[in-house]
Residue frames relative to the residue before (quaternion, step in Angstrom):
aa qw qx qy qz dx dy dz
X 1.0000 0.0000 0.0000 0.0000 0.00 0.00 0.00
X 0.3687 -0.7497 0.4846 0.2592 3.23 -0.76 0.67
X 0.4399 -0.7536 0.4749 0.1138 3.69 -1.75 0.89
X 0.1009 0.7956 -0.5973 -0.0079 3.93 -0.11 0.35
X 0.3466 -0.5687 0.7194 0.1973 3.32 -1.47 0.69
X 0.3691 -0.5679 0.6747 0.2933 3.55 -1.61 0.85
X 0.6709 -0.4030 0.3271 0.5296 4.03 -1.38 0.57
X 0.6198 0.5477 -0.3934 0.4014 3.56 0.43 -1.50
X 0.8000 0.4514 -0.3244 0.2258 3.37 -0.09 -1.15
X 0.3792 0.8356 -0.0713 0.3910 2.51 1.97 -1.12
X 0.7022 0.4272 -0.1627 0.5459 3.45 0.64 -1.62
X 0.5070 0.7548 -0.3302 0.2533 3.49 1.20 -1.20
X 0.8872 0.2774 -0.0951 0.3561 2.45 0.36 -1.74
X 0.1596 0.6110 -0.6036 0.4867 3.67 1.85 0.30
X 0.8550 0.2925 -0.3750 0.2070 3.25 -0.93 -1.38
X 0.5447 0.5089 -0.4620 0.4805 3.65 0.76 -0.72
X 0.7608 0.3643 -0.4360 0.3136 3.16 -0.31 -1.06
X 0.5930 0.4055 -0.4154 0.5580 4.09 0.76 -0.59
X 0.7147 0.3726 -0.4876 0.3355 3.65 0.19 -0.46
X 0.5877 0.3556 -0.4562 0.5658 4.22 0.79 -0.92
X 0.5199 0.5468 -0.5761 0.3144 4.35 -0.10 -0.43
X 0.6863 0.4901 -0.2281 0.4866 3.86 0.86 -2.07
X 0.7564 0.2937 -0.3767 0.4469 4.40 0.48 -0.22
X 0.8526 -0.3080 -0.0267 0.4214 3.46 0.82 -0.18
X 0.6135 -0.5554 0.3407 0.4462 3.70 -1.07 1.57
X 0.9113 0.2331 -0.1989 0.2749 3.00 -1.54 1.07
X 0.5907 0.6113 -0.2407 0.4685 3.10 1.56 0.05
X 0.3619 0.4823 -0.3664 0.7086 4.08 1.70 0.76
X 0.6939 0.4462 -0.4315 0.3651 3.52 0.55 -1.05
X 0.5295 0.7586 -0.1471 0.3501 3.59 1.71 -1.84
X 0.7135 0.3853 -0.2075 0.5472 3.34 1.35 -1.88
X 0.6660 0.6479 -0.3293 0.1679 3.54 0.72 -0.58
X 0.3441 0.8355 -0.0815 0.4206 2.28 2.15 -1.11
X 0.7263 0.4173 -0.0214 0.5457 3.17 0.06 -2.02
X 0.6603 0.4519 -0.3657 0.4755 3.74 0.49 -0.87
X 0.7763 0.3748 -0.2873 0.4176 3.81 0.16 -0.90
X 0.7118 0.3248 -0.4661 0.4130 3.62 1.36 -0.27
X 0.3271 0.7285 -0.3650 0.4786 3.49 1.44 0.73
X 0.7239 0.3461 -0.1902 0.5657 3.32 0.90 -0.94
X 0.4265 0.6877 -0.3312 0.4852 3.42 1.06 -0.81
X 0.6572 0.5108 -0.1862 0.5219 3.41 0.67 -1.65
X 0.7844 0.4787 -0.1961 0.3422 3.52 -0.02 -0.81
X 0.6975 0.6223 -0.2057 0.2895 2.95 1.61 -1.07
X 0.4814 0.5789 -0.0687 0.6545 2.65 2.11 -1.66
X 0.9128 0.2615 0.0322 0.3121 3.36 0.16 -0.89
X 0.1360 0.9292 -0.3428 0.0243 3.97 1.28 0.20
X 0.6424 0.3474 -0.3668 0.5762 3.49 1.25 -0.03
X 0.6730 0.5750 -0.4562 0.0918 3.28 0.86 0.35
X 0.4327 0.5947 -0.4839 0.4742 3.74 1.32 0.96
X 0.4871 -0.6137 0.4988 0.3706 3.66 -1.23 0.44
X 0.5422 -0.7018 0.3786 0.2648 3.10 -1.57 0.12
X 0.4103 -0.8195 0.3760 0.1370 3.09 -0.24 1.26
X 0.8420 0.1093 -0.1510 0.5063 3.73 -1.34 0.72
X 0.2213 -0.8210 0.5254 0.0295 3.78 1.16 1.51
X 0.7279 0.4288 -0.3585 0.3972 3.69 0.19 -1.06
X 0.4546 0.7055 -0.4263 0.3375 4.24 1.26 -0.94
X 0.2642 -0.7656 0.5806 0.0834 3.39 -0.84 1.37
X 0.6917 0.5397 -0.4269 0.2191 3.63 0.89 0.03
X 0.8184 -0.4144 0.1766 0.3568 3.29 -1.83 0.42
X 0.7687 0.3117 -0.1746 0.5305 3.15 1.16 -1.36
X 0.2880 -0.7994 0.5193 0.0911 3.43 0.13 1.49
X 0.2445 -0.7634 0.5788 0.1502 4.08 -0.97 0.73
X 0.0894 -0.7092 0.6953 0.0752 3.66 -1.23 0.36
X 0.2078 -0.8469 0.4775 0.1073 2.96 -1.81 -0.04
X 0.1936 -0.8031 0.5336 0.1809 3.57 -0.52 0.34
X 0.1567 -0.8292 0.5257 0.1076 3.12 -1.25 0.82
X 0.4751 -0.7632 0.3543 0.2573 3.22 -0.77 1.90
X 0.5522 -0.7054 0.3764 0.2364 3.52 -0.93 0.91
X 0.7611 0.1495 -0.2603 0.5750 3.93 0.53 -0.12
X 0.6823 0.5507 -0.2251 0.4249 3.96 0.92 0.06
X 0.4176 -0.7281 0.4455 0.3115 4.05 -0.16 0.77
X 0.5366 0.6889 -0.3682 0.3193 3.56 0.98 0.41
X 0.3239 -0.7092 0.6158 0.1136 3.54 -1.23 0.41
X 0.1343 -0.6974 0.6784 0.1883 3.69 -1.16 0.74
X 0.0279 0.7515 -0.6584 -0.0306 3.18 -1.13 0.73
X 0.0632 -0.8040 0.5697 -0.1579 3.22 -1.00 1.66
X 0.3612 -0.6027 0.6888 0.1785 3.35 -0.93 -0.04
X 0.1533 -0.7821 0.5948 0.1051 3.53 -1.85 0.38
X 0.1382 -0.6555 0.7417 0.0336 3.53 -0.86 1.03
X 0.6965 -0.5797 0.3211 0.2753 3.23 -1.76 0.79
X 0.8566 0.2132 -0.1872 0.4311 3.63 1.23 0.31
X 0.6363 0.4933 -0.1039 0.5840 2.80 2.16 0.42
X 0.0052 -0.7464 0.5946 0.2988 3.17 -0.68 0.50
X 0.1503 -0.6696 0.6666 0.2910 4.20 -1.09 -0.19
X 0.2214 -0.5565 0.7793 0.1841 3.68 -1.70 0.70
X 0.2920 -0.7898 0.5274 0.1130 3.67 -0.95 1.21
X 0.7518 -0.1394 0.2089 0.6098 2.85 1.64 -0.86
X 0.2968 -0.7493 0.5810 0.1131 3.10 -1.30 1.52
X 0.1064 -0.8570 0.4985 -0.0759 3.51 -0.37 1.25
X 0.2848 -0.6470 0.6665 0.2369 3.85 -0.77 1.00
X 0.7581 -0.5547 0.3364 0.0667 2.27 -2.04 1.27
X 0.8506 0.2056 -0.0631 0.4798 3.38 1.41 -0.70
X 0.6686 0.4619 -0.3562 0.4613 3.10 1.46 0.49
X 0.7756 -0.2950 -0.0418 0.5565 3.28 -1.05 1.16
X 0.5093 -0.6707 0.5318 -0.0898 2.90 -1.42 1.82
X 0.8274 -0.0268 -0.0689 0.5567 3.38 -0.45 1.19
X 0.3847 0.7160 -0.5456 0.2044 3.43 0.98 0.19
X 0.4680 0.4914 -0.4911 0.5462 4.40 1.22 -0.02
X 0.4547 0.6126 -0.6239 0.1698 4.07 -0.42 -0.27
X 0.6046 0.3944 -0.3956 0.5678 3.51 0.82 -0.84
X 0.6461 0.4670 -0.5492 0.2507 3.81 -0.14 -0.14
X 0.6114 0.6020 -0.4446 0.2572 3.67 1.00 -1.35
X 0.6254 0.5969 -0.2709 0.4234 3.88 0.99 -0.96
X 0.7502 0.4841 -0.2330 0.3854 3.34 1.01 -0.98
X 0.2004 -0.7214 0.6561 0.0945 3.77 -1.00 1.35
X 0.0430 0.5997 -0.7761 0.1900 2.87 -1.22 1.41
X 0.5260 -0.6087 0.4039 0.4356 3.25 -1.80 0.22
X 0.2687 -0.8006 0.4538 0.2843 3.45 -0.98 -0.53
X 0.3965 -0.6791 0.5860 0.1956 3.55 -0.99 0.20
X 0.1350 -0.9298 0.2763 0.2025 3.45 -0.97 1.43
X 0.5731 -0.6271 0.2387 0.4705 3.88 -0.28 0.56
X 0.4241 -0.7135 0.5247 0.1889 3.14 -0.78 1.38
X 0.2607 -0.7702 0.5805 -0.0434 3.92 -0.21 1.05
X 0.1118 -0.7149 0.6844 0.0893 3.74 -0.43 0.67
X 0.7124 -0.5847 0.3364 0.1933 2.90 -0.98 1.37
C-alpha cells in the first residue's frame, strides 16, 4: 500500500529532523531511519496503529502508531489504497492538536522509502 505525508506533516518532520541533527550528529539520520521503518510498517500493515481520538464522529476515522525508539506518534488516516500520516506528533506536546487535519483534503507528497 502506498504512504503519503499531508504538506503539514511533511513540514513536521523537516523540523525534527533539524531539531534531533542541532543536539547530536547523526541523530535526524537515526530518526529517519525509524520513521521509514514506521512507514514501511504501515504500508505492509495499515490496521496496525490504534484508533485515535475514540469519541471523533468523522467518516475518515484516524489511528496511530507509535514509533518505537522516538517520543512520536504517526497519525494517519486510510483510503482504500493509501495510507496518509497527517501528522507526526510528540508524545507530550499539545495533545490532539492534528484533529483538524484528519477532515482536511489537501494534496500529498509520497514517502520516499529506501528499499
Amino acid at each position: 500500500m502506498k504512504v503519503d505525508l499531508s504538506p503539514r506533516a511533511r513540514v513536521e518532520l523537516g523540523e525534527i529532523l533539524e531539531y534531533y541533527a542541532a543536539q547530536q550528529s547523526g541523530l535526524d539520520v537515526e530518526f529517519l531511519t525509524e520513521f521509514e521503518f514506521s512507514s514501511r510498517q504501515l504500508g505492509q500493515f495499515p490496521e496496525i496503529g490504534s484508533v485515535a481520538g475514540g469519541l471523533m464522529t468523522s467518516v475518515r476515522r484516524s489511528r496511530r502508531l507509535i514509533m518505537r525508539r522516538f517520543p512520536y506518534l504517526l497519525i494517519y488516516t486510510l483510503a482504500q489504497d493509501s495510507v496518509t500520516i497527517v501528522a507526526i506528533a510528540h508524545q507530550s506536546r499539545r495533545p490532539g492538536s492534528w484533529r483538524n487535519r484528519v477532515e482536511e483534503a489537501a494534496p500529498t507528497y509520497a514517502v520516499g522509502l529506501a528499499a
